[in-house]
C-alpha positions in Angstrom: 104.7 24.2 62.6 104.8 25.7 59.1 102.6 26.1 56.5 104.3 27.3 53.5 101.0 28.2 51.0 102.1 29.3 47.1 100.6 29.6 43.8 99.0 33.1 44.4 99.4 35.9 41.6 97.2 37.7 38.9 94.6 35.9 36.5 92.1 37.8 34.5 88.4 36.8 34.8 87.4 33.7 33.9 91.1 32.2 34.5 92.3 29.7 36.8 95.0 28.7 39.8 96.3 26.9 42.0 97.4 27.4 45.3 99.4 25.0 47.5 100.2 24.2 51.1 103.5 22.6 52.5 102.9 21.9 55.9 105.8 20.6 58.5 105.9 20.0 61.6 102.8 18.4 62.4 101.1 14.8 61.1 100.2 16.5 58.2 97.6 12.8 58.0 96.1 13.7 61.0 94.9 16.9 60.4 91.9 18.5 59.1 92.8 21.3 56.3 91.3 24.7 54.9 92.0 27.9 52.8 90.5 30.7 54.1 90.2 34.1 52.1 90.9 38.0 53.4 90.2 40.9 51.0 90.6 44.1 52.3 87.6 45.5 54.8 86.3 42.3 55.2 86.8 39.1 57.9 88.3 36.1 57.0 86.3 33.6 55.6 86.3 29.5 55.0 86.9 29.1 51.3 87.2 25.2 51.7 87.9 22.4 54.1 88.9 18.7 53.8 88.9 16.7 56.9 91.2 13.9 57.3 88.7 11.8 56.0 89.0 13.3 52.3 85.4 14.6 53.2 85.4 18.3 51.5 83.3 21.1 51.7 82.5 24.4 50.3 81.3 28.2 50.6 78.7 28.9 48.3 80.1 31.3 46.8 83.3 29.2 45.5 81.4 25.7 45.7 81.6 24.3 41.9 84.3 26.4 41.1 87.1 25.4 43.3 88.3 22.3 44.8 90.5 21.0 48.0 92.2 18.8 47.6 95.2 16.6 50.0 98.4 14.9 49.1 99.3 13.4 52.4 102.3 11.6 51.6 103.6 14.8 50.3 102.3 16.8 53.2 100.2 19.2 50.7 96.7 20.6 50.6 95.6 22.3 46.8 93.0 24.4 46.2 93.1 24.3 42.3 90.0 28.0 41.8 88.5 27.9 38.1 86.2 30.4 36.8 87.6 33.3 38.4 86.1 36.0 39.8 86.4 39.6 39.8 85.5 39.0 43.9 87.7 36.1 44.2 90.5 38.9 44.9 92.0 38.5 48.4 94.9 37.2 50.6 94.7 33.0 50.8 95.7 31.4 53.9 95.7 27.8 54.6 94.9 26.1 57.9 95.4 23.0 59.8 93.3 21.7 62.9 93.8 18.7 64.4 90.4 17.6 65.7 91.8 15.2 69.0 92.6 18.5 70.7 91.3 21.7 68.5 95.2 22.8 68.1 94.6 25.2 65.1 97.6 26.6 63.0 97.8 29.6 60.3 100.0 29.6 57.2 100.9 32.9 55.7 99.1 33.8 52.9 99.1 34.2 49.1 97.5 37.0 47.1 95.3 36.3 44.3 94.7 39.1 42.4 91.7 38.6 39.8 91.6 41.1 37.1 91.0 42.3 33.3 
């Protein structure tokens, strides 16, 4: 299994990007999707998820801001951030779950670097 997540650099306040995942390996259709955020000193954290529904939802912190998004006949997740915020700095990762069994896969990340 691979997720191959991308789109990550620098953006000054207020700015926007967006990140994608290239998954493989799996039934990319099948599975439920996330980012997840790192900055340093702090846990990981659910940014957004899409099931494989299409049904989305949202941290607080990012919700009207960013939004998930799936492409599943290109095997891709998005997660196209607007509005950028100084705190919005951290290491992007992207996830897939498939709910049958709870199998639960880690992409590598993408840095996101927000700053004037």
């Amino acid at each position: 299994v691979q997720l191959q997540a991308s789109g990550g650099g620098l953006v000054q306040p207020g700015g926007s990007l967006r990140l994608s995942c290239a998954a493989s390996g799996i039934i990319f259709s099948f599975n439920d999707m996330g980012w997840y955020r790192q900055a340093p000193g702090n846990e990981r954290e659910l940014v957004a998820h899409i099931t494989n529904g299409g049904r989305t939802n949202y941290a607080s912190s990012v919700k009207g801001r960013f939004t998930i998004s799936r492409d599943n006949a290109g095997n891709t997740v998005y997660l196209q951030m607007n509005s950028l915020k100084l705190e919005d700095t951290a290491v992007y990762y992207c996830s897939a779950q498939r709910p049958r069994d709870g199998s639960f896969y880690w992409g590598q990340g993408t840095q996101v670097t927000v700053s004037s």
